[in-house]
N, C-alpha and C positions, 0 to 999 in steps of 0.2 A: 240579555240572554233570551229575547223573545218572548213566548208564554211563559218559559219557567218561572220570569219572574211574578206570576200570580197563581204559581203551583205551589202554594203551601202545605206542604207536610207530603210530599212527594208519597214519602212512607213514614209510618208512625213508630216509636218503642214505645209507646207503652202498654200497649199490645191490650188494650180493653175490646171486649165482644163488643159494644155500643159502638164502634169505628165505624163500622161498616164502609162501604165506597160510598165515597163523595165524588160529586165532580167538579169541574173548574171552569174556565175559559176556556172554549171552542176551538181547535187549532184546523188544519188545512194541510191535505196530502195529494199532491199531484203527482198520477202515473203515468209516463208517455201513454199517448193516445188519448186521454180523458180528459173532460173540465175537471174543478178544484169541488173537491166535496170536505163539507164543515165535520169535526169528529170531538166529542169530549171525554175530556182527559180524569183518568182514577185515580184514586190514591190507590195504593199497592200497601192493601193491612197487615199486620203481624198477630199470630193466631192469637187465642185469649192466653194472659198470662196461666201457669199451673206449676206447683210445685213439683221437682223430681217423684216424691209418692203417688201426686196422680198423676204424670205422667205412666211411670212404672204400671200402675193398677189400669190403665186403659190399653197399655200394648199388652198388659197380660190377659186384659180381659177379649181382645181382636184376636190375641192370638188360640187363645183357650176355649173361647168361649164364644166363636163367632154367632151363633145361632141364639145367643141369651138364654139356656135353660131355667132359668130360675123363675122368667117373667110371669108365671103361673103364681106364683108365691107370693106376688105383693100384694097387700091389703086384706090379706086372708089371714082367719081363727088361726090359734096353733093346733085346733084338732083339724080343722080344713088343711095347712100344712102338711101334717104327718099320714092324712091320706092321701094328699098328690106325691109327696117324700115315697108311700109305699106305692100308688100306681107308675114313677118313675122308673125306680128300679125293679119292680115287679108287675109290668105291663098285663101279666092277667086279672089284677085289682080293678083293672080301666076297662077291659069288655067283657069279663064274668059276668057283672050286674045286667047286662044286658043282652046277654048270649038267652036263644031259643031254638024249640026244635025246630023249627025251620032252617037255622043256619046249621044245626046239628045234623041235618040230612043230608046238606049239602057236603058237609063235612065228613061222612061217614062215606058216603059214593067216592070223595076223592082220595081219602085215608085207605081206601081197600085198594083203589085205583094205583096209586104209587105202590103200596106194599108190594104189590106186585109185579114192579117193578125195584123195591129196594131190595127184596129178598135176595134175589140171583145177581143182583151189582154186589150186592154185601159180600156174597161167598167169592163173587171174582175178585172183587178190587183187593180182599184179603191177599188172597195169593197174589197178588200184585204185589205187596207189600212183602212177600215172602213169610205170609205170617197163615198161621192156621184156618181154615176156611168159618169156622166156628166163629173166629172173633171178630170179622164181617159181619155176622149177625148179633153179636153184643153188643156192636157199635154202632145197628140200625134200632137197638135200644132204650137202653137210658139217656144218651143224648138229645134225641127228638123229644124224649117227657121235659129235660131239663130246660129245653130251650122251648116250648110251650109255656111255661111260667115267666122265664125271661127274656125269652125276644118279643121284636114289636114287628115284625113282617107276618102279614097274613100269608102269604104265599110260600115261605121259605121254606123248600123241604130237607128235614137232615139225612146226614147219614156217611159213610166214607164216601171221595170221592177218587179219581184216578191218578191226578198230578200229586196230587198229598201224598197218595200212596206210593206211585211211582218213587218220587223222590227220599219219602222215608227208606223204601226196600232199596236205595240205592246206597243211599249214604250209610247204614245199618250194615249193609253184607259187605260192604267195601272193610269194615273193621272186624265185623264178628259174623262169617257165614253161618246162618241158620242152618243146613245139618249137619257141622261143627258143632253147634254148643247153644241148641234151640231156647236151654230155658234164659241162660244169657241172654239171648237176639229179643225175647220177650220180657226183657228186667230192662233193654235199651227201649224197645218198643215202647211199652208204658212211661216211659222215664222222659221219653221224648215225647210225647201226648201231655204230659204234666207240665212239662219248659214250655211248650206251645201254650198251651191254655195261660200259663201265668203271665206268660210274654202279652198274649191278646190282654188279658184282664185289666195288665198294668195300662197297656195303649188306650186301654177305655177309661181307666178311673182319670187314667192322668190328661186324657182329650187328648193324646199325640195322637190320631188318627193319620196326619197329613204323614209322617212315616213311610207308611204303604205307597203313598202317591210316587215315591221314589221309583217302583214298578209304572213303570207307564204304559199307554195303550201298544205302544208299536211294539216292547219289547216286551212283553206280553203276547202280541201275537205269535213274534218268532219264539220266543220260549213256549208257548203249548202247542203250535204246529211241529218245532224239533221234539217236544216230547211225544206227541200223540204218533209221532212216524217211531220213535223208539220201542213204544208200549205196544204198535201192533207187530213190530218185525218182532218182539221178544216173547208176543202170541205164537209164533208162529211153531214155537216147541208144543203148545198145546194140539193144534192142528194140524201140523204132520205126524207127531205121538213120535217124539224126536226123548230118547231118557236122561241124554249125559248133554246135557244143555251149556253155555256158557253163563258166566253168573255177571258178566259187562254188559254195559250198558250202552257202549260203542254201537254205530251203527257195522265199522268196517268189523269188529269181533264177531257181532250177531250174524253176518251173512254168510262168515266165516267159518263159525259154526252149524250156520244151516247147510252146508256145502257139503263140509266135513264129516256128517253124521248121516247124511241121504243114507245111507245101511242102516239105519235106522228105523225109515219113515216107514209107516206103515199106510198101507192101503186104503184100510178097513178106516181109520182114523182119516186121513184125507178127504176121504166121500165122503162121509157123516158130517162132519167138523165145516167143508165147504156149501153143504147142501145147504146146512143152518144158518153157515153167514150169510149164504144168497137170500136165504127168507127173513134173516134180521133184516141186513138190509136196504129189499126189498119195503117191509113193513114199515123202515123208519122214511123211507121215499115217500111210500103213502101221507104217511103224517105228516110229513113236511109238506108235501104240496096240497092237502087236504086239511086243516085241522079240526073239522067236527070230527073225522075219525082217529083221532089221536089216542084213542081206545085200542085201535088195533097196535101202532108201536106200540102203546106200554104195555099189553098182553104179552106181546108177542115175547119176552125173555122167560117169563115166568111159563108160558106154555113150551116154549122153546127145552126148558130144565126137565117141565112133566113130561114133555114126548122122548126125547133123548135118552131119561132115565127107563121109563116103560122100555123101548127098542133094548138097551142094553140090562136089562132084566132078563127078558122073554126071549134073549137071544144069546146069553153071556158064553153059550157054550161054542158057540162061531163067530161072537165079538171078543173073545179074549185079549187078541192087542191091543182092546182101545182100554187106556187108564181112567179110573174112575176117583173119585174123592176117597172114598172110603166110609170107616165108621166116624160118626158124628157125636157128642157125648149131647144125653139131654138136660136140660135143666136150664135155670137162669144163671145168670154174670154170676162168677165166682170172683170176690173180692180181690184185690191185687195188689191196695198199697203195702203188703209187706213184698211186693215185690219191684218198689220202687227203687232206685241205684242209684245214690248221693255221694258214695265215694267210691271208689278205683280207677284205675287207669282210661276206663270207656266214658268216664261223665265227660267231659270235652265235647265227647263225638254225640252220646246224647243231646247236650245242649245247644250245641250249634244244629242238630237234624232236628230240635226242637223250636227253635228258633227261626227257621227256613222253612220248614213247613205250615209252621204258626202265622208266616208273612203270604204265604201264598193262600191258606185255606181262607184267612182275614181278606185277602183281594179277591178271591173266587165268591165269600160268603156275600160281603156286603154288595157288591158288583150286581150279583143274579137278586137281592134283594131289594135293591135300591131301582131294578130291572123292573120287575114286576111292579114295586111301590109306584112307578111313574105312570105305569101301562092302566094301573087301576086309581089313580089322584088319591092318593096318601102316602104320609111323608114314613120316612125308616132314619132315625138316630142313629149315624154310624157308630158314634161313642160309645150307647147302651148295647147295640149290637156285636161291636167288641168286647164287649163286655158279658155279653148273655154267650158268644161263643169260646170263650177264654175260660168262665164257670163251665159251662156245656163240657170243657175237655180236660179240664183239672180232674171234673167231678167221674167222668169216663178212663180216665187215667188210673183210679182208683178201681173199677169194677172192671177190668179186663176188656175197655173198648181203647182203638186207639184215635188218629186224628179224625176230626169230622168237621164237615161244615153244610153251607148249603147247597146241595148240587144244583146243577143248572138242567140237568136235561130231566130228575126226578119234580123240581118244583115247576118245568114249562107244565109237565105233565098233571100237577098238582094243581094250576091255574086253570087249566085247559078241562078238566074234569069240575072244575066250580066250585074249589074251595074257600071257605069265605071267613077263616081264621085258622088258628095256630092248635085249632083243635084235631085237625088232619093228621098233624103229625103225633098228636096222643092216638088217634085211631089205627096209624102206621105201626105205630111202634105195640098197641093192642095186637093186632098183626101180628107180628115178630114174635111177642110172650108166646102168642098160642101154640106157635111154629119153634120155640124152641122147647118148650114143655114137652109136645106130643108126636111132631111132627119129624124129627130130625133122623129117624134112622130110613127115612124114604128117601133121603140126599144120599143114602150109602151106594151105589149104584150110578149116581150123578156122572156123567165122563167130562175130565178135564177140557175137551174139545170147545165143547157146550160154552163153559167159561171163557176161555179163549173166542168165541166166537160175539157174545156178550161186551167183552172189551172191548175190542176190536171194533162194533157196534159205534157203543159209548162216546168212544175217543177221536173217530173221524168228524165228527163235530165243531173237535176243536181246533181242525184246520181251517182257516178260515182264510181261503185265498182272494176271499173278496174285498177284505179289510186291508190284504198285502196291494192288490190292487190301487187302491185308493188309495196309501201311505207311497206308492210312487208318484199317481198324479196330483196330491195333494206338497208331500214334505219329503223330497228327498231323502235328506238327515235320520226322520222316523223310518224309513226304508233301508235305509244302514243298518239303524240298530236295531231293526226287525231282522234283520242278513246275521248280523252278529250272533245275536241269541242263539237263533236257528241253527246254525254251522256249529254254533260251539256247545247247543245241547246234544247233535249228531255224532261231532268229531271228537269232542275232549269229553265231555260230562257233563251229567244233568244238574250236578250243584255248579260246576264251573260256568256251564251255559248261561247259569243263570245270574253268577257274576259279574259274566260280561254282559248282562243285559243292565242291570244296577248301573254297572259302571260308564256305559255306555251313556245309558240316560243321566249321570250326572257329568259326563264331559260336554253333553248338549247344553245343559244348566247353566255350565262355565263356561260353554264358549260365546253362549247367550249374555253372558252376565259381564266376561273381558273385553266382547268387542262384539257393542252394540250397535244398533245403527243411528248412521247421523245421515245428514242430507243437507245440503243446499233448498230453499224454501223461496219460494215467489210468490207475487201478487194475483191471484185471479179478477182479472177486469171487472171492473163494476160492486167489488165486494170487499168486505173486509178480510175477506180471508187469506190467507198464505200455505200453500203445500210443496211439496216435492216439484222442482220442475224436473225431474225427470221420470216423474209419475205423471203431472198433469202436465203436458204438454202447450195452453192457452195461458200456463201461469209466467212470468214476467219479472225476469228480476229486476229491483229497484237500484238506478242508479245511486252511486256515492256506498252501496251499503251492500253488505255479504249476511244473509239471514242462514242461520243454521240452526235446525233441527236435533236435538239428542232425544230419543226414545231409550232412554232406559236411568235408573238411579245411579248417581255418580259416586262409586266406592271407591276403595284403595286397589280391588282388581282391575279397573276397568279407567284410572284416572288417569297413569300414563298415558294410556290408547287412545284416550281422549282428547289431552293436548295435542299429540302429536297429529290426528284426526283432524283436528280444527288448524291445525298449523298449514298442516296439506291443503283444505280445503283451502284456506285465504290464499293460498300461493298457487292455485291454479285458478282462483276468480281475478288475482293480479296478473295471471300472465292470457289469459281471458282477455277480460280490459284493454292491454294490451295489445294485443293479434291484431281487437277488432279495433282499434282508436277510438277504445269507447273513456268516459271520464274515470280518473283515480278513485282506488278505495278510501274511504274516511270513515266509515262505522263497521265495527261488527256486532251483529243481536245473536242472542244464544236464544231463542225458543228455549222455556225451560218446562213448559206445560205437561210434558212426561215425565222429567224428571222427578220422580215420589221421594225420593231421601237422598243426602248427600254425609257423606262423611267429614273425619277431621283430613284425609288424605284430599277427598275432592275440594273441600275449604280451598286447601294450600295449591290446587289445581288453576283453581279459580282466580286465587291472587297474582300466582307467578304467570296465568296467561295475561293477566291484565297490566302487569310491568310488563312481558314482553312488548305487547301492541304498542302500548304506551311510547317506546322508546322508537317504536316504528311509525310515530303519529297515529295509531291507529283508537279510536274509542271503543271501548269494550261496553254493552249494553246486554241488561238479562231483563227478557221479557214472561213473564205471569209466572213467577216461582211460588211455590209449592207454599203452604205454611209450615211446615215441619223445615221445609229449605231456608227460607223466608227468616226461619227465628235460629237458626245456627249460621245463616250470613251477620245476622245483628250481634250474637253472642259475639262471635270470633270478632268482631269490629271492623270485618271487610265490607260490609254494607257502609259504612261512614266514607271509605277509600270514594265508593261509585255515586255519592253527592244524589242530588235532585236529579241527574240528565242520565241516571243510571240503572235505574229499574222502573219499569212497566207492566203497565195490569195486559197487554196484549202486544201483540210484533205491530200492530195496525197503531196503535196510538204511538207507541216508541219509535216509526219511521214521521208519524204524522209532526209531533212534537220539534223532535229534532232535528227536521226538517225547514220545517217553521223557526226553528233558532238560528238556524245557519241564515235565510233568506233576513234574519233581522239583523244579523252581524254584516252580510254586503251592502 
């Protein structure tokens, strides 16, 4: 048999660490066109022996626990423990001792800096939500305190954002229209803030973080660019001062409505309403293309609410069309778990607009924080942070605020202004107390336009046609289910939209996962290496022999596909051979160096191709398998079937070798 016979222990069982690669006697691989180059041959190891427990305990710990939280912990007092234990889950344990008023300055410019702009988002995004303009600002409250003790992002600024709300006020009025049966819409409101928060909480204790990933980037974009076109045509009742509105969420009902109602619109409302969005804007143009003046965007809402209300004060008796907020109650959060709603017919629709909002405000929060964490080199615990925003919303659930998370365009504005911890958002939410204690009957006069015009602001943002762009030149596939989203937050609905967007991204999962790719693989001259020849073009298949490539783990979805893959392939490299009168097939190597896991399905894959070939004279060889592969070939006892001439540490010594066997048998 050539060199095999001084390749002892081809491959080992008994799977000790101390194996390591050995090597043997030198064999010789001749590629058309080159001299004979010398190559030594490995053993091909089997990982260290481990019982099923630690087996168990290290996929749970990969799985759970990829970042090793604990590693602070070893070697340390148990009173040194139980103060990393409290700076863990209460990350203000970790920069209290060393916060000063220097960073307290910094923090105090960008705390007044946001409030002023979370103010006038609070009252809009509220009525986005179809909820009382009031609880917009409870919600730019106790949240941001809560989530100062236990978030770990310096930058994150709280508060409601648009898509949470959107989606709450969608899924909420679809069951129980708010001026039907308000205190109800506010018993689901709350109830749905509470499922959210628990739902995060769980994600964090239990490390499912990867959950969310199920939202992917591209369907992601098409889901907030179809809703941010939904939420400003649904503006659009604000700004024309339109009264008998539609309560859908359709793009065809909303324009339909706008159509329908032109006897409506009012004048006085139009000018006003359009004049402010031009200087919104305007204003956030500046900021974007300027960012030392990002002072002017975040002004410009909060000035935008003061001038508006002035004008329709001073002038109420010739702006009578335009609708205003009204009266405001003063005071802080009025307590609300007695108006939480754990039984009746609505807990369902609670819990699922609890659970949908919870996954999105969880993508919006971590995303804009992990955003900023990278722009400034420190790290954000997505675990903790689902966890400080799940707390943050149980605990809001109770005091009359609803979902909240981090916004993206309050914390750019938070970074941008020099905030340089999570004390911004206690000074934000200082803010807020003062303005709801003394300040609230000066919102009495506010006009709904104002608001409308604010969103609308906001929300354009979240179109983000440069990312669609790019998801066509880059992945097709991501540009479908960017399409999808889109169409179906437009067409059908903002919760369906967004199922199709899930659903989408897990049919990409599976198709990735059923039917991987495989390739034919060549020699590149002069090298040991083997790729795609139909990627590299200079690489050279090796006579006598078909190398094939599998990129992907071989399961019980995806094994069928595989045979029949590899079936194809060998029968169009024989009628190949063929055409050209080149010499017969006699080996096939499976590359297995991508394969990471195989199942009990791919096992039976593996043996039933290797009787096929078998019968066809054909040699079945598997070159550098995995160690997880590696030690489920030896279990099952098909590694005994493939002998010494049947696995290799690389495609380069497994052509070299068996090459060299054959040349020793003529």
């Amino acid at each position: 048999m050539g060199l095999n016979s001084n390749r002892v222990d081809h491959y080992s069982g008994s799977g000790h660490a101390n194996q390591g690669l050995t090597s043997t006697a030198p064999a010789t691989i001749t590629v058309p066109g080159e001299t004979m180059r010398s190559l030594e041959l490995h053993n091909v190891c089997l990982p260290p022996q481990k019982t099923t427990l630690q087996k168990l305990r290290h996929r749970l710990s990969e799985v759970f626990f990829p970042d090793d939280p604990l590693h602070g912990f070893k070697n340390q007092s148990r009173f040194r423990k139980l103060i990393l234990a409290l700076q863990y889950f209460f990350p203000i344990f970790e920069w209290a001792p060393n916060y000063n008023l220097t960073l307290l300055r910094s923090d105090v410019v960008s705390g007044l800096t946001i409030a002023s702009l979370a103010i006038p988002q609070g009252i809009s995004y509220a009525k986005l939500a179809n909820l009382p303009p009031i609880i917009g600002l409870y919600s730019s409250f106790v949240p941001p305190l809560i989530y100062s003790v236990l978030g770990s992002s310096k930058h994150l600024a709280v508060g409601p954002v648009s898509i949470a709300s959107l989606v709450m006020g969608t899924m909420l009025n679809e069951a129980v229209p708010y001026n039907k049966d308000p205190v109800l819409y506010l018993k689901l409101a709350f109830t749905a803030t509470f499922f959210a928060g628990v739902f995060q909480a769980t994600l964090g204790l239990l490390r499912l973080g990867f959950v969310i990933d199920f939202l992917s980037k591209a369907t992601l974009v098409g889901f907030m660019a179809g809703a941010a076109v939904i939420v400003s045509l649904q503006q659009l009742k604000g700004l024309l001062g339109i009264v008998h509105f539609t309560t859908k969420m359709q793009i065809i009902p909303v324009l339909t409505s706008v159509v329908q109602h032109r006897n409506e619109w009012s004048w006085q409302t139009i000018v006003m309403g359009f004049c402010f969005l031009g200087f919104l804007l305007a204003t956030r143009h500046i900021g974007l293309r300027k960012p030392k003046l990002f002072w002017i965007s975040a002004a410009a809402p909060l000035a935008s609410v003061i001038l508006s209300t002035l004008l329709v004060t001073l002038f109420r008796s010739k702006l009578h069309g335009i609708a205003t907020i009204g009266h405001l109650e003063k005071g802080l959060n009025p307590p609300s778990s007695n108006m939480l709603y754990f039984h009746g017919e609505f807990l369902g629709v609670a819990i699922k607009t609890g659970i949908i909002t919870g996954i999105l405000s969880l993508t919006e929060g971590i995303a804009v924080g992990r955003t900023f964490a990278s722009l400034n080199d420190y790290q954000v615990d997505g675990n903790k942070e689902m966890l400080a925003i799940g707390v943050m919303n149980m605990a809001g659930s109770c005091t009359s605020c609803y979902v909240t998370t981090g916004s993206f365009s309050r914390s750019a504005v938070n970074a941008n202004a020099g905030a340089k911890s999570v004390v911004s958002n206690i000074i934000m939410a200082s803010t807020v107390l003062i303005t709801l204690l003394f300040l609230m009957p000066l919102f009495h006069y506010t006009p709904n336009l104002i608001l409308a015009a604010i969103i609308i602001t906001a929300v354009i943002g979240l179109m983000d046609y440069q990312s669609t762009i790019r998801l066509w030149k880059v992945d097709k596939l991501d540009f479908v289910a960017c399409l999808c989203s889109f169409f179906g937050v437009l067409f059908i609905s903002v919760p369906i939209g967004l199922a199709i967007a899930v659903g989408v991204s897990v049919f990409k999962i599976l198709l990735h996962v059923t039917r991987p790719n495989t390739g034919v693989l060549g020699n590149i001259p002069g090298t040991q290496i083997y790729q795609n020849v139909n990627r590299y073009r200079e690489a050279r298949r090796v006579p006598w022999f078909v190398i094939l490539g599998v990129d992907a783990p071989i399961y019980f979805a995806n094994s069928t596909y595989l045979q029949e893959r590899i079936l194809r392939w060998i029968r169009e490299e024989e009628e190949l051979l063929a055409a050209n009168n080149g010499p017969s097939l006699k080996c096939v190597i499976i590359d297995m160096t991508a394969v990471t896991a195989i199942d009990t399905s791919g096992l039976g894959m593996v043996k039933e191709l290797k009787k096929m070939l078998e019968k066809r004279s054909l040699q079945l060889v598997l070159a550098n398998p995995g160690g997880s592969v590696m030690e489920k070939l030896h279990q099952s006892e098909i590694l005994e079937s493939f002998g010494l001439e049947g696995v290799y540490l690389s495609v380069d010594e497994a052509v070299a070798d068996i090459s060299s066997a054959w040349k020793a048998e003529a």
